[in-house]
N, C-alpha and C positions, 0 to 999 in steps of 0.2 A: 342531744343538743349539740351547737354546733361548738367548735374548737374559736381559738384567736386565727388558729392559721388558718381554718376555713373563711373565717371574716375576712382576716387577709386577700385569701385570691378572691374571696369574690369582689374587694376593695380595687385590686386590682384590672379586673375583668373591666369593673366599670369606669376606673380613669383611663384603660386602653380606650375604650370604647369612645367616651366624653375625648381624648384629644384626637381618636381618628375621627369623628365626627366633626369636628373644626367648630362646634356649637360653643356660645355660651348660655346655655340656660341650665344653671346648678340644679334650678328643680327637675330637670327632666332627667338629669345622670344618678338625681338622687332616689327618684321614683326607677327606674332603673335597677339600683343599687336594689330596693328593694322587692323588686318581684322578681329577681334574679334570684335571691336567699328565698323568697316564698318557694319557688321554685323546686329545692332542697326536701319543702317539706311536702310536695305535691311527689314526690319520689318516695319518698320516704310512705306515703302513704298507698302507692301502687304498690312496694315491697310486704306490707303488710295487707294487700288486696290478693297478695299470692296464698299466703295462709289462710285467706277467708276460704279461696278454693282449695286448698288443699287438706280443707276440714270436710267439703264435700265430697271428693274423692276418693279421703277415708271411710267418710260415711257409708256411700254410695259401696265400697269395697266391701265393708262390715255387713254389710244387708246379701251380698252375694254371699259370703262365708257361709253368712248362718242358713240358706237353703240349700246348702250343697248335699252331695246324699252322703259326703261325709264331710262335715265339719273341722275343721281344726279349733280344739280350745283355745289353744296358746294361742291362733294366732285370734280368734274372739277375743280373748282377754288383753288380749295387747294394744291392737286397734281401739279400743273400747277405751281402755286407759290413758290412751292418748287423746281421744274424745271429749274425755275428760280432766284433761290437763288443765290448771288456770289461764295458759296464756289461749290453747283453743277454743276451751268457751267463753273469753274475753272476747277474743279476733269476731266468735261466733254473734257475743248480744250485747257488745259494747255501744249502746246508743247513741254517744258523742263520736263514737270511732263511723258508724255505720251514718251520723250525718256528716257527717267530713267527706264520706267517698258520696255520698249525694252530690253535694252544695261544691266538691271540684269534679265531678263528672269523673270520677275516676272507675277505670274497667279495663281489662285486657282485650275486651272487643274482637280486630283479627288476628290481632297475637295469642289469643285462649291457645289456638292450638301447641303454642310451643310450651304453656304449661303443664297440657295435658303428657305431653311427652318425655318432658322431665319427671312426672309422677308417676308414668311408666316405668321408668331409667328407676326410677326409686325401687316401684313394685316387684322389679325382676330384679334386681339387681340380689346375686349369690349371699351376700354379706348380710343382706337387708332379711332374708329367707332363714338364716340364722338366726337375727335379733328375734323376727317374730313366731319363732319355732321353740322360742327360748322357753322352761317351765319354773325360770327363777320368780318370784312375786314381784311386780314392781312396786316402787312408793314413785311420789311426784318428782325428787329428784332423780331419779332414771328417765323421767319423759322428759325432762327439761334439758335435759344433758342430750337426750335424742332428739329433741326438737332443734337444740346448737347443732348436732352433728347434719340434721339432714339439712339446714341452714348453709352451712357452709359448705359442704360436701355436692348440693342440689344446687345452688340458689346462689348465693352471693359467689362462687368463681367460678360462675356458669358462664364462659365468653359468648355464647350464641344469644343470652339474656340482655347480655351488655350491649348486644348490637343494637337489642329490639328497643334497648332505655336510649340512644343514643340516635336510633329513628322517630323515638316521641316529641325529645327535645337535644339541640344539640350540643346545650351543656351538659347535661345527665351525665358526662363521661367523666366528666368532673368533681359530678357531686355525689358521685356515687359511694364512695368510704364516707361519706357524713350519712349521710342517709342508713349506709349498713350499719354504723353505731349507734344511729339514731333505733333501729329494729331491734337489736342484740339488748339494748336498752329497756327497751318496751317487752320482752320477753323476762328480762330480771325482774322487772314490775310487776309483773303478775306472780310471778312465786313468792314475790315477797307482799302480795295483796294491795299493792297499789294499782292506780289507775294504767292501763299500759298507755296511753298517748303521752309522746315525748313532746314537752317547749321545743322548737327550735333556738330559742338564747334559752344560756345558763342564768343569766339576771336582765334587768333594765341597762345595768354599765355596758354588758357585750353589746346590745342593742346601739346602747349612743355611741360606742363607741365605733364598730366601723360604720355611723354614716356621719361622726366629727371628722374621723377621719378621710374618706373621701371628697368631703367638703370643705374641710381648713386645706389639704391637698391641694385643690383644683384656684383656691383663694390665696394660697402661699407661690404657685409656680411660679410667679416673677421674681421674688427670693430667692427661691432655691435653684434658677436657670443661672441668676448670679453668681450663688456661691459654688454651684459645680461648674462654672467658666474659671471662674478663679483655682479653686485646687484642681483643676483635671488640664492641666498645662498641654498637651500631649494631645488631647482631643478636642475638638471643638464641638459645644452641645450638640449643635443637630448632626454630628456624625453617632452621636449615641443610637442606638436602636430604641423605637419607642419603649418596647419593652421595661429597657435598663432607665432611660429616664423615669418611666414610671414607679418602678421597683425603688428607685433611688429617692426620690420625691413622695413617697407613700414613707419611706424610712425615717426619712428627716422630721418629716410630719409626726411622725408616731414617737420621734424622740423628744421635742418638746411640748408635744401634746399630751402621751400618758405616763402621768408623775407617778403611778404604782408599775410600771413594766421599766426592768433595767435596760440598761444602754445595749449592753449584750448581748442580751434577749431579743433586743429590733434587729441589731446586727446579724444576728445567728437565724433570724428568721427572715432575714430578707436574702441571706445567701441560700437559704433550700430553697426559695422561691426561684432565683437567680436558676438555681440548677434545675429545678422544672420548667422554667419558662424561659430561661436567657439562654443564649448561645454559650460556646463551650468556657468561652473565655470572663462569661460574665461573673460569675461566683469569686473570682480573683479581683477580679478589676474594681466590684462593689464592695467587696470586703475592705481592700485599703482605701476607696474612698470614701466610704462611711466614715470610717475607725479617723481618719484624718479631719473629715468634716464634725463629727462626734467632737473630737478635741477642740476645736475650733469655736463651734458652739457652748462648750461647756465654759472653755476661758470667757467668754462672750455674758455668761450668767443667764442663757438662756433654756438653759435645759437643769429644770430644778425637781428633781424625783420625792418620794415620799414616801414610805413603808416600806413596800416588797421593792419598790423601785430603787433602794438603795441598794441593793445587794449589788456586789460587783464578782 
């Protein structure tokens, strides 16, 4: 499921978007807003359409073993074991999982081949010759532990992958760390007998909350072009980069908007964002003018928190 900070940029993504567009129609940047975040989970389900194949593969492996005119046990039993791991035979006959990759058309199609070769990269690899040479017994945390390892190892900082996810769609590049939590996720599910398909929100609040926020955002800008003319003495708004306005105008928003997230917490999150996305100078420059405009607002009585949001 996703983060605050994934809601974040993708909050962001879409007021870039809405003011390069010079549009106003809040429905369109809001329907935006959200097939952008579907988007996340349309990734997230090609990540787990790579284990569908790479259950066949093994399969397909296993069936060569066993007519060789010598056999290796261990590696039968291993293979096999992994066959039967919860999260492979989930990936395998999950039938909510397998209408999903229906009903979004999802398939690796001319990319298979670059699966196939990372399963290769698996099958020969020296290391991998040892694990299934091994005559230790497994239980299911040993294949789950192996299934992270070829996970990470194979698949999530595989850069030649990441081209292919960023030639499907060309935010993918972005969304990719939600998505691989979202997987990592859905694999802990199955050993602990749940269902492996992740929510993409954690509740209904993550849900409302970044599309209030990109829409109180987009309906507050002539407030908040005010109040950063007034404390940004030194600049004048449109010399801002759209970026930093947006980043700054998403902050404002989120400070009197969510009464359970501290002040500190907007702040502190709109400066990683500033350092992803802003120029070099930006993370300094929104720092003191939040922290300034923050105080401002607060003498004002318009930024009134409530449970966790007090914490300072």
């Amino acid at each position: 499921m996703l983060t605050r900070r994934h809601l974040r940029i993708k909050a962001l993504h879409a007021l870039f978007a809405y003011a390069q567009s010079r549009s106003n129609d809040l429905n369109l940047a809001l329907y935006g807003l959200e097939k952008n975040i579907d988007r996340i989970h349309d990734l997230y389900l090609h990540e787990l359409k790579v284990f569908w194949h790479f259950t066949q593969f093994l399969d397909k492996r296993l069936e060569a073993e066993k007519v060789k005119q010598q056999p290796s046990p261990q590696r039968i039993t291993r293979v096999s074991a992994l066959l039967n791991s919860p999260f492979l035979q989930s990936i395998a006959a999950d039938d909510e999982l397998i209408a999903q990759w229906e009903q979004k058309h999802v398939h690796w199609g001319d990319h298979f081949d670059v699966l196939l070769k990372i399963f290769h990269d698996f099958w020969v690899d020296p290391a991998m010759e040892v694990w299934f040479s091994d005559e230790t017994e497994l239980v299911d945390k040993d294949s789950v532990t192996f299934i992270k390892r070829f996970y990470r190892d194979y698949i999530a900082n595989n850069e030649v992958l990441h081209d292919v996810y960023e030639d499907m769609h060309m935010d993918w590049a972005d969304d990719l760390d939600a998505a691989q939590m979202m997987t990592v996720k859905s694999l802990e599910n199955a050993k602990k007998g749940k269902t492996i398909l992740v929510d993409l929100y954690k509740n209904q609040a993550d849900k409302t909350f970044v599309s209030n926020l990109l829409m109180k955002t987009i309906q507050l800008e002539p407030e908040w072009k005010t109040l950063i003319e007034k404390k940004a003495t030194s600049w004048k708004y449109n010399r801002l980069t759209p970026v930093d306005r947006c980043l700054i105008e998403l902050a404002l928003t989120e400070l009197v908007m969510a009464e359970d997230v501290p002040v500190k917490v907007t702040i502190n999150e709109a400066i990683e964002l500033a350092k992803q996305y802003g120029s070099e100078n930006s993370p300094g420059f929104i720092n003191g003018l939040l922290d300034a405009l923050a105080k401002d607002l607060q003498s004002q009585g318009k930024i009134l928190k409530t449970g966790r949001g007090l914490i300072t």
